[in-house]
N, C-alpha and C positions, 0 to 999 in steps of 0.2 A: 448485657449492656454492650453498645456499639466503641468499638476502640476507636479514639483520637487518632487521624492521621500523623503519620509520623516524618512523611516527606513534605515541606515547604515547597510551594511548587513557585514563588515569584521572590526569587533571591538572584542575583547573578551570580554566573558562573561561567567556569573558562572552560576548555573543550574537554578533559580530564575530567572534571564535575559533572558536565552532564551526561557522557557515560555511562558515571558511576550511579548516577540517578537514574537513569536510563534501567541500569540492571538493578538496583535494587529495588524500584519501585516493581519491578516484573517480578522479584525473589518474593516481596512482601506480600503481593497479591493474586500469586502465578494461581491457585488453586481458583476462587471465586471468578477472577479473570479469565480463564482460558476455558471457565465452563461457561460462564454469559457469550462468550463465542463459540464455543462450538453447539452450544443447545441454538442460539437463534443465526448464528451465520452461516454456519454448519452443514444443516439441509441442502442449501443453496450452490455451498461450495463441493457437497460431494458430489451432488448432480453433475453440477457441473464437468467434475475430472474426469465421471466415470464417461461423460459423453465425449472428453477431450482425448481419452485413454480409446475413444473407439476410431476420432478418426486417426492417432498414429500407428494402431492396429490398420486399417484400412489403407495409410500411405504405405506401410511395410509390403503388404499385399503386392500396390501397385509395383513399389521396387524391384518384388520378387518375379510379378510378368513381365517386367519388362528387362529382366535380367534374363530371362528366357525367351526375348525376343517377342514378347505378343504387347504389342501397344492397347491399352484401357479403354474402352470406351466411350462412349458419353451416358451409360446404364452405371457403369461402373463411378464415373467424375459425379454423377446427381448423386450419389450414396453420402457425398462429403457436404450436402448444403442440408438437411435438417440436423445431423450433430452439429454440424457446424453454428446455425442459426440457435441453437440450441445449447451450445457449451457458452455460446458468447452472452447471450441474456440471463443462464442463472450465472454464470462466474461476473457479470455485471452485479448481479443482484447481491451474490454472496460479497463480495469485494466493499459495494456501498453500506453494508449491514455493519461486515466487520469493522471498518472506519468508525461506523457512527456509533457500532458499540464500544470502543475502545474511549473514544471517548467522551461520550457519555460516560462510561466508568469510571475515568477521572474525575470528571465534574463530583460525583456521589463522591469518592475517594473524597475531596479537597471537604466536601459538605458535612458530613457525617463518619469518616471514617473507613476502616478494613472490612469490614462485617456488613458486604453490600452482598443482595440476591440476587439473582436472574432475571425477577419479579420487577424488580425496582430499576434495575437497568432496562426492560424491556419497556419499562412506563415512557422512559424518555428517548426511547428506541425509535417508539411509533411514531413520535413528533419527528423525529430529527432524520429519521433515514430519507423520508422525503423532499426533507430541502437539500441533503447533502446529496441525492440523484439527481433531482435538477441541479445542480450548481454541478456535478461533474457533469452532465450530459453537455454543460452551455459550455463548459471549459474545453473540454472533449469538441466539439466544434468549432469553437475557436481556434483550438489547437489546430484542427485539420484544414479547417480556413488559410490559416499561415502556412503551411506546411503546402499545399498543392499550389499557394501562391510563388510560395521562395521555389518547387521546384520548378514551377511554369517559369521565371524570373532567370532560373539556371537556365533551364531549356535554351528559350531564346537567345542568352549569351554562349551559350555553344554551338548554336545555329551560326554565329558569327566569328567568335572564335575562342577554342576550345581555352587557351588561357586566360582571356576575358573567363569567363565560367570559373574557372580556378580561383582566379584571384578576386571575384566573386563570392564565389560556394565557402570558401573558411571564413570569412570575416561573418558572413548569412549565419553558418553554423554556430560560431563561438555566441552573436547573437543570439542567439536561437534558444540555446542553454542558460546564456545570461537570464533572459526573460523568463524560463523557466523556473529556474528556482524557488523565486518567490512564491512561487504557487503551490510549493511542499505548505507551509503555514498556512496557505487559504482555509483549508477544512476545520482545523482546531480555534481558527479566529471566527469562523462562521459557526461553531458549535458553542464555542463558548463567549462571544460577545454577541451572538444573534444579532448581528444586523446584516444588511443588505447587500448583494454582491457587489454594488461599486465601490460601496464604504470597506467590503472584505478585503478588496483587489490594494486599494489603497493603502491600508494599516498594511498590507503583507507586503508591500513594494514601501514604504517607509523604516519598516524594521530592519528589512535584510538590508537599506542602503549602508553600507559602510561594513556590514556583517556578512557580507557576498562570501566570501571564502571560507571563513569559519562555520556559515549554516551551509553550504558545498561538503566541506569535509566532514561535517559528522553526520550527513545523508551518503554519502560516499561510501563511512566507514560501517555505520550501522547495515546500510546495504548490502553491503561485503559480508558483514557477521550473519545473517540472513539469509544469504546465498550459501556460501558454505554450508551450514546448519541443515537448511532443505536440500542440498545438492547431497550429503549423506545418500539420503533416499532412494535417491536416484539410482545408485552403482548399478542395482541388481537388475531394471529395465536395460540400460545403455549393457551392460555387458550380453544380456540378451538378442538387443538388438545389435549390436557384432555380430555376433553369430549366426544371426539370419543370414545376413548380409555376406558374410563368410560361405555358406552353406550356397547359398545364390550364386555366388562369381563361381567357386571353386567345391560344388556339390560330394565331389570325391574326394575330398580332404577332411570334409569339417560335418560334424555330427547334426543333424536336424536338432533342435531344443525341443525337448521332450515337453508333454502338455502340463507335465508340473512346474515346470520350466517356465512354461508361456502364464501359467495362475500366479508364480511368483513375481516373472516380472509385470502383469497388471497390477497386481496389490502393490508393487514397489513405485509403480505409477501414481496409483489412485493417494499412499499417501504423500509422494512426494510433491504432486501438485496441494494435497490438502493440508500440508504443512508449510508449503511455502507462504500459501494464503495466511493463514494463523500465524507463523512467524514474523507478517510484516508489522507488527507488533511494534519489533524492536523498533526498526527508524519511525514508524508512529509517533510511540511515546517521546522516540529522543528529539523529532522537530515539536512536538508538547513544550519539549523541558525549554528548547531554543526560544519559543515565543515567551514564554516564561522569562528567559534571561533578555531576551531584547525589549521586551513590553518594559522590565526593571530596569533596566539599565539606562534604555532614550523615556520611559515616563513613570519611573516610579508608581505603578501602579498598587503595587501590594506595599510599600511605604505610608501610600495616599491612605488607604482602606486601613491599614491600622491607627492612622490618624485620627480617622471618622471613626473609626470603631471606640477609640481612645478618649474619644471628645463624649461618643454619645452614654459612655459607660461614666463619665464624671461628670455628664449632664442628671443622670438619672440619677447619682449621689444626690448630688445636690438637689433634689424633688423630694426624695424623702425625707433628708434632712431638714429639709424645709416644713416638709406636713410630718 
């Protein structure tokens, strides 16, 4: 028998709450959940690091001939456009999977309970990975749209004069982020109200109005816990990579890293990119919990629905009763 969820997911709550929802609904379900991602997001995303791990193997290279005075090629600079073309499409790919499974796993959570499959996540996977790649590709161009505009926009105000530009380029930036924000919610109101990207843009830029700072801080802070966590991983490449580096400038001081050296720090690559991906879990879930609390909070929507639900359960009393 399937267990009743035990997390309320459209209650409000103040930043302390959804944290702690945040982490316990991870605690509750970390087994089930972490293996619907890495069985179907997984593939995607190790391709991916393992090709991301080749080209900062290949930049190391470059630093090393060119710390010996031999400038690279153009044999040598083509080596970085199929990893490259290559790291960016499957960690696209993995990236839109993980999203969509995550939540899509909530959805089952609210539906049915703890005791959700691979299987069953993967039913609503197929539908949804595909609207949520288009909806980031469109956003993704938008984005870049803005982005080459504001810096054409600087440009020419530096063409004329450089504090023109400045006084400018901060007000553009803080913009810039302003507008962004709302688009953390885009995914999980697109996943779990199915409608249309203009109707999505909307509901996400009505919620966060008034909520700007409190859904800033707990994408911030979940952020941060996220980074930490995956940047663990990390030590054992970066200390490696010193040492190349070390060994380059000043060859007679500092030891070559031996090739157990060089297997440790790929492995210490391959999962500190593959855990970052998986990790992004945490601010996932916690902008989940945020629309949750601003959907209850400006429209009472989980009030509404036990209402209905209220009504329609003392509607059906009253039918029997009747016959």
């Amino acid at each position: 028998m399937q267990g009743r969820p035990t997390i309320e997911y459209h209650r409000t709550r103040d930043f302390g709450k959804k944290l702690n929802a945040t982490i316990e609904f991870i605690k509750e379900n970390f087994k089930p959940l972490f293996k619907a991602m890495a069985y179907i997001a997984g593939p995607p995303i190790i391709l991916g690091s393992i090709l991301l791990s080749q080209i900062f193997d290949r930049f190391i290279n470059f630093t090393t001939l060119a710390g010996a005075g031999i400038n690279p090629g153009f044999s040598e600079l083509a080596e970085f456009i199929l990893p490259g073309i290559g790291a960016i499409l499957f960690l696209l790919l993995g990236g839109t999977a993980l999203l969509a499974v995550i939540y899509d796993y909530m959805i089952l959570y609210e539906k049915q309970g703890k005791e959700i499959s691979v299987n069953e996540v993967w039913q609503l996977t197929k539908t949804s990975f595909w609207q949520v790649l288009g909806r980031m590709l469109l956003l993704t161009l938008l984005g870049l749209v803005a982005y080459i505009g504001l810096v054409f926009v600087i440009g020419l105000s530096a063409a004329a004069s450089p504090a023109l530009a400045f006084l400018l380029g901060i007000p553009a930036f803080i913009g810039f982020i302003y507008l962004i924000i709302p688009i953390y919610l885009f995914f999980i109101i697109a996943v779990y109200e199915r409608v249309d990207i203009g109707t999505t843009l909307g509901i996400s830029y009505k919620l966060v109005r008034g909520k700007w700072w409190s859904t800033f801080g707990l994408i911030f802070v979940t952020g941060l816990i996220q980074g930490v966590i995956s940047s663990i991983f990390f030590i054992p490449w970066y200390v490696i990579f010193i040492l190349k580096t070390l060994h380059t400038t000043e060859p007679g001081s500092f030891m070559e890293p031996s090739a157990t050296m060089e297997v440790i720090g790929t492995i210490s690559f391959l999962l500190y990119s593959a855990m970052r991906y998986l990790l992004f879990c945490i601010p996932l879930i916690a902008v989940a919990f945020q629309y949750y609390n601003l959907a209850e909070l400006k429209e009472s929507k989980g009030l509404m629905a036990k209402i209905d639900a209220f009504g329609s359960t003392s509607h059906t009393a009253d039918e029997e009763e009747h016959y």
